[in-house]
C-alpha positions in Angstrom: 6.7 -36.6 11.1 6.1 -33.0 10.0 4.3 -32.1 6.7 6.8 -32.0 3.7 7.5 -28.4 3.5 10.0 -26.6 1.8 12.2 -23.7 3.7 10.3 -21.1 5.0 6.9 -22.5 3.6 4.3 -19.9 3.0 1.6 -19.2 0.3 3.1 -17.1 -2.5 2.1 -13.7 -3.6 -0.2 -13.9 -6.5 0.2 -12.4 -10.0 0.1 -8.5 -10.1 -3.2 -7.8 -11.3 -5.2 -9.3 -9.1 -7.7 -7.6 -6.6 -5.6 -6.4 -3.1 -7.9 -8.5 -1.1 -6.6 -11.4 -2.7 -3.1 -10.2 -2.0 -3.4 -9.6 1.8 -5.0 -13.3 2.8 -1.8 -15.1 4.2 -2.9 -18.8 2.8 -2.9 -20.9 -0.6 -6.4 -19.5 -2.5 -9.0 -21.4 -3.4 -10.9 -21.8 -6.7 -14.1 -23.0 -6.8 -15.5 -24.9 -10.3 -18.4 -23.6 -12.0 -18.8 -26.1 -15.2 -21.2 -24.8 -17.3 -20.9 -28.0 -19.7 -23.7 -30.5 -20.3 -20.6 -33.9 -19.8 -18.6 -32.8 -17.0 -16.3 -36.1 -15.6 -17.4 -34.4 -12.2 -20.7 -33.5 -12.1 -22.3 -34.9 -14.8 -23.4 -31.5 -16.4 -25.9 -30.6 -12.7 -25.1 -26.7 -13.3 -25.1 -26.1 -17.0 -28.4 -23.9 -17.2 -26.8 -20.3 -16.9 -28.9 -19.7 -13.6 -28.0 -22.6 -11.8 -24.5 -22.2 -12.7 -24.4 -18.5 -11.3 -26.3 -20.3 -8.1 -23.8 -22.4 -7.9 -21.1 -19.9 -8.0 -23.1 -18.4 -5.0 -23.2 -21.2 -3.1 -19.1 -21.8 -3.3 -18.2 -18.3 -2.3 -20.2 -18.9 0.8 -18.2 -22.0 1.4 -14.8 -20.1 1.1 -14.1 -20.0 -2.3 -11.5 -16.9 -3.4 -12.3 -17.1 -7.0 -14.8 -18.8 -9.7 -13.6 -20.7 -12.4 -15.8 -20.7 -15.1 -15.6 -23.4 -18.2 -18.0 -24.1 -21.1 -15.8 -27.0 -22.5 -15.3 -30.1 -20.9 -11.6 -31.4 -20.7 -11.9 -34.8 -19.4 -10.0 -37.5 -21.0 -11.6 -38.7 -24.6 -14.3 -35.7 -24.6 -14.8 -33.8 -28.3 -14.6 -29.8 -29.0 -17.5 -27.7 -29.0 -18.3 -25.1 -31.3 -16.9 -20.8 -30.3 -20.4 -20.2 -30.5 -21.3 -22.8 -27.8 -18.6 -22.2 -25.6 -19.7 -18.3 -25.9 -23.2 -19.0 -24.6 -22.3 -21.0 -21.8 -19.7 -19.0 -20.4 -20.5 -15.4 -20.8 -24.2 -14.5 -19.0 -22.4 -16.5 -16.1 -19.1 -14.9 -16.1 -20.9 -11.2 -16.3 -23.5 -12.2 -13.5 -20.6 -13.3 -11.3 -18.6 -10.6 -11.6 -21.5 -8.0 -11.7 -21.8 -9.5 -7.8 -18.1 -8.7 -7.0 -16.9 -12.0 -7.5 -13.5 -12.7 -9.2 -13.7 -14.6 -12.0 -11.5 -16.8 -14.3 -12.0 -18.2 -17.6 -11.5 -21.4 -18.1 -11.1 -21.4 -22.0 -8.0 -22.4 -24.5 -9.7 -20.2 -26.8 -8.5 -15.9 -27.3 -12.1 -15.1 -28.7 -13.5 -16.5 -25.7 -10.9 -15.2 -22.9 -11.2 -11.9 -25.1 -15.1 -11.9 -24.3 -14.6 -12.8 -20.8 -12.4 -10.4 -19.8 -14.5 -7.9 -21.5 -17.8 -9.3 -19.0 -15.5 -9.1 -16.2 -13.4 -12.3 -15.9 -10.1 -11.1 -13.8 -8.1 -14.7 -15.1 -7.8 -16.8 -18.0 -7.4 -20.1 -17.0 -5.7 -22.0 -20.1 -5.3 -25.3 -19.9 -2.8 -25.7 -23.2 -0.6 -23.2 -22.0 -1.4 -21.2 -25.5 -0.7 -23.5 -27.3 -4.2 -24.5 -28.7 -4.8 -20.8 -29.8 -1.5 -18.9 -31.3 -3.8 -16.0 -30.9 -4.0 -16.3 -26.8 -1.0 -14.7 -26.1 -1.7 -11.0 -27.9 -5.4 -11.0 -26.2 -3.2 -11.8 -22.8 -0.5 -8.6 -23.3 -3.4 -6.4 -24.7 -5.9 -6.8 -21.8 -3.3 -7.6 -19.1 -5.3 -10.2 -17.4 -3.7 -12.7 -15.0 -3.0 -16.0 -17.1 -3.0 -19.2 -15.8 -0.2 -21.2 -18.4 -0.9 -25.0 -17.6 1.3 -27.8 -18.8 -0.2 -29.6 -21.8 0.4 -32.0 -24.7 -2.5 -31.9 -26.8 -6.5 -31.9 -27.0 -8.9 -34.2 -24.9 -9.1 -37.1 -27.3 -5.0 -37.5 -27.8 -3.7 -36.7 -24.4 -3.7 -40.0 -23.2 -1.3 -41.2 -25.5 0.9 -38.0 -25.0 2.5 -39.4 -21.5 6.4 -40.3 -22.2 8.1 -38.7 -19.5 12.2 -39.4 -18.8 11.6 -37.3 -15.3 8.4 -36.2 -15.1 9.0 -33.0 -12.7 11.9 -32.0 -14.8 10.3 -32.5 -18.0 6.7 -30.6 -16.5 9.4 -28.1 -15.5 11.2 -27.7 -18.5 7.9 -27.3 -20.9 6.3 -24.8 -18.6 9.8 -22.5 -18.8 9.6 -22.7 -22.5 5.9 -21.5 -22.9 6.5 -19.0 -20.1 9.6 -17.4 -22.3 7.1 -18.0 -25.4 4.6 -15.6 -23.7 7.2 -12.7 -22.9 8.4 -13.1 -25.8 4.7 -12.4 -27.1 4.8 -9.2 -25.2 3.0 -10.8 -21.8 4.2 -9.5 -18.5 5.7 -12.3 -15.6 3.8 -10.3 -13.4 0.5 -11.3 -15.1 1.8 -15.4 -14.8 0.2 -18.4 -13.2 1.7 -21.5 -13.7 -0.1 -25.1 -13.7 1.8 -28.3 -13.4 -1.8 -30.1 -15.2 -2.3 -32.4 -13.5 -4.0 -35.9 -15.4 -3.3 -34.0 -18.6 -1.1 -36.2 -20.5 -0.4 -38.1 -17.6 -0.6 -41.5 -16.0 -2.1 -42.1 -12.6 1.5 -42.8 -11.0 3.1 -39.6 -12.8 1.4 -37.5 -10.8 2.1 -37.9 -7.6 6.0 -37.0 -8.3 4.9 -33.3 -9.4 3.3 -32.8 -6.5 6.1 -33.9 -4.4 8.1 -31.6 -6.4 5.9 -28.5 -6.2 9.5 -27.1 -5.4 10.8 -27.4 -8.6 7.8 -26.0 -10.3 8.0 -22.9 -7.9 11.9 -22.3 -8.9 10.5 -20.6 -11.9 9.6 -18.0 -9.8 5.8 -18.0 -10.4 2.9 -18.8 -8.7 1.9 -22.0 -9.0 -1.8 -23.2 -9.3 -2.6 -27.0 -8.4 -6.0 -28.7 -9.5 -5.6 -32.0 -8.2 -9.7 -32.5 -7.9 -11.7 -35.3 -8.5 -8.7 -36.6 -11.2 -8.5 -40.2 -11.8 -4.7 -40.9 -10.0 -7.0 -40.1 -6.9 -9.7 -42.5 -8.2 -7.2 -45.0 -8.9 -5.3 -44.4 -5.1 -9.1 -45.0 -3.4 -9.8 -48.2 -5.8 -11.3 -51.1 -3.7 -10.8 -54.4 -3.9 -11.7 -55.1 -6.8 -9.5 -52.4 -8.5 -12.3 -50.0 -9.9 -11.3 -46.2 -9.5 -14.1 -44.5 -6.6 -16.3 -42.2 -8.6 -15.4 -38.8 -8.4 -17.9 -37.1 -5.9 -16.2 -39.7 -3.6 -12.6 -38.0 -4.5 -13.3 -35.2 -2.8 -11.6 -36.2 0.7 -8.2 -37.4 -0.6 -8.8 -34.1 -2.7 -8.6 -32.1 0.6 -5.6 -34.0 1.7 -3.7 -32.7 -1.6 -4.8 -29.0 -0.8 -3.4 -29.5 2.5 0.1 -30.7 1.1 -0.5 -28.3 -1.5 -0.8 -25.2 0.7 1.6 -26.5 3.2 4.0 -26.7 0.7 3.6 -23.1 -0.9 1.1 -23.6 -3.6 -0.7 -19.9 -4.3 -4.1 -21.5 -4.9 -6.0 -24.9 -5.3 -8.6 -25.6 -8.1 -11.5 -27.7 -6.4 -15.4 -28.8 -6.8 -16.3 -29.2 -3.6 -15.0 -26.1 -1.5 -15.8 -26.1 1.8 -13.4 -28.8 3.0 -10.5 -27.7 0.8 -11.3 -24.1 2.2 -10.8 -25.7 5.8 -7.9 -27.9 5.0 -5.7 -24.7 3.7 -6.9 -23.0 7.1 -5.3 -25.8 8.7 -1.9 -25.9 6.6 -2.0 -22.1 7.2 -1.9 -22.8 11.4 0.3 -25.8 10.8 3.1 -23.7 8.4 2.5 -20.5 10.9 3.1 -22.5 13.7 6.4 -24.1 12.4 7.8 -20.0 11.9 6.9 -19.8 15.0 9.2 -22.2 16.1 12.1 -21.4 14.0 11.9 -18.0 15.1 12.2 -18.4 19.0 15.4 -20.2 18.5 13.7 -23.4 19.9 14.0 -26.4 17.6 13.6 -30.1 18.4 17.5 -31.4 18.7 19.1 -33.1 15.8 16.6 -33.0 12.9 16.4 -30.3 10.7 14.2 -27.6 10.5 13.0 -28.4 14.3 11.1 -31.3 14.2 10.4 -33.1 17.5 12.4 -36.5 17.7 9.7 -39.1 18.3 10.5 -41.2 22.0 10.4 -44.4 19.2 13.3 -42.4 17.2 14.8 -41.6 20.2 15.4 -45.2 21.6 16.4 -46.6 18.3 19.2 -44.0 17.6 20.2 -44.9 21.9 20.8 -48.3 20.8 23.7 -48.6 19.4 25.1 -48.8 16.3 23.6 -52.1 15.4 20.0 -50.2 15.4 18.2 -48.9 12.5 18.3 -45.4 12.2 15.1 -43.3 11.5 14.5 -42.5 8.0 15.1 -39.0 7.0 12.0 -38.3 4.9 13.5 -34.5 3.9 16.7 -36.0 2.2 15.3 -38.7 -0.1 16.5 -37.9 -3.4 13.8 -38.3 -5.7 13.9 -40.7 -9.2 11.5 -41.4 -11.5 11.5 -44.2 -14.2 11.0 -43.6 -17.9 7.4 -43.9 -17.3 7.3 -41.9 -14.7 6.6 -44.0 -11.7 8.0 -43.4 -9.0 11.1 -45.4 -7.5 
């Protein structure tokens, strides 16, 4: 069975403003997590010194990372604010260093004071996770500076998300919210060109409501931007891995079934992938790259597999069950499958 695609599967140009070398590489990006925060759900606060942060930036572009995402504030589910100043500290002797070295940077802040200051040490992205809708002042420091903005879908602060996750469809609904807070920020005098969006995943959702968003990548992607997906280390992949005894994997044992996602992800058209651990998310993109590329290929020599669409090779099990007859069961057509999702967003 091939990898779900959608027609003509590639990586999608990023937004405008970004460096040309980012533009030319014909694959889904990869970010690379620098938390400089003392309670990370992920790391358990190993790089919040500002020098072993900017190591650790170091140490992901080597393994393939495209750009640096760099957060003072932890997100995960339950965690308190810090203080502007705080946040300040953390971020900004990292986010210069970084950038002094040619690296591209991104912001991960919901905060304009602090995306204002970031951009100003040489962050090329603001990474927001509410969208701008923690900071009503976010959307003039975007216009102003022109930065590339990174509008994720989002429901409210760390310690209420969780009971923020009432979903009728959740891709439609994920879809809908980001549309509105994407006509919010041109209305605000941002450019499309300078958009990202972000379908947040685990943010005001449940384990199970995830996995239809990123089947749906699709629907996200008809908005006509590019479309970031950080699927690391979340708990719906903690939850999937559970052993017998139903207790999530810890997160630095996420990080294969996170590769798998950036796979999918790139395979189908995602511009870029947020991860901690880069170098096997940096391989697995190579591969959906060959895999995608290879399938043009295909297409364009006029030599597709008989009978299934978009060339697949029929499989000699298909074969002899669609040769037997009408009593036989036909092979499922995994690219037809409408998709539904119950009020609570699991799948059905």
């Amino acid at each position: 069975m091939p990898l779900p695609t959608n027609a003509g599967s590639t990586a999608r140009p990023g937004p405008e403003p970004l460096p040309a070398s980012l533009h030319g590489r014909d694959r889904t990006l990869v970010m690379g997590v620098v938390n400089v925060t003392p309670d990370s759900f992920s790391d358990g606060g190993e790089w919040f010194e500002p020098g072993a942060a900017i190591r650790h930036g170091r140490e992901l572009l080597a393994e393939g990372a495209d750009i640096l995402d760099v957060g003072g504030e932890s997100t995960r589910p339950g965690s308190a604010r810090v203080s502007v100043e705080d946040e300040l500290a953390r971020v900004l002797p990292v986010v210069h260093a970084l950038a002094a070295e040619g690296a591209v940077v991104s912001v991960d802040t919901t905060r304009a004071v602090v995306a204002e200051q970031a951009v100003a040490a040489g962050a090329l992205i603001v990474n927001d996770v509410s969208g701008g809708l923690a900071d009503p002042a976010m959307a003039e420091v975007v216009a102003r500076t022109g930065v590339v903005y990174v509008v994720m879908h989002w429901r409210g602060h760390a310690d209420v998300m969780d009971s923020l996750e009432h979903y009728d469809d959740v891709v439609l609904d994920v879809r809908r919210e980001l549309a509105e807070r994407v006509d919010a920020l041109v209305a605000a005098g941002v450019r499309r060109e300078q958009l990202v969006v972000d379908p947040g995943l685990g943010f005001s959702k449940a384990g199970s409501a995830n996995w239809p968003l990123l089947a749906g990548l699709d629907e996200l992607a008809s908005l006509g931007l590019p479309v970031l997906v950080g699927a690391s280390r979340k708990r719906f992949l903690g939850r999937l891995l559970a052993g017998a005894d139903g207790e999530p994997v810890a997160p630095l044992e996420r990080d294969h079934a996170t590769a798998a996602v950036s796979a999918l992800a790139a395979a189908a058209g995602a511009w870029c992938v947020r991860v901690h651990e880069v170098k096997s998310t940096a391989d697995a993109v190579r591969v959906a790259q060959a895999w995608v590329g290879a399938g043009r290929s295909l297409d364009r020599s006029g030599t597709p597999g008989p009978d299934l669409p978009g060339g697949g090779a029929v499989r000699d099990d298909e074969r002899g069950a669609a040769d037997q007859g009408p009593g036989a069961a036909a092979p499922h057509d995994h690219t037809t499958a409408p998709r539904r999702t119950t009020k609570d967003g699991e799948s059905a």
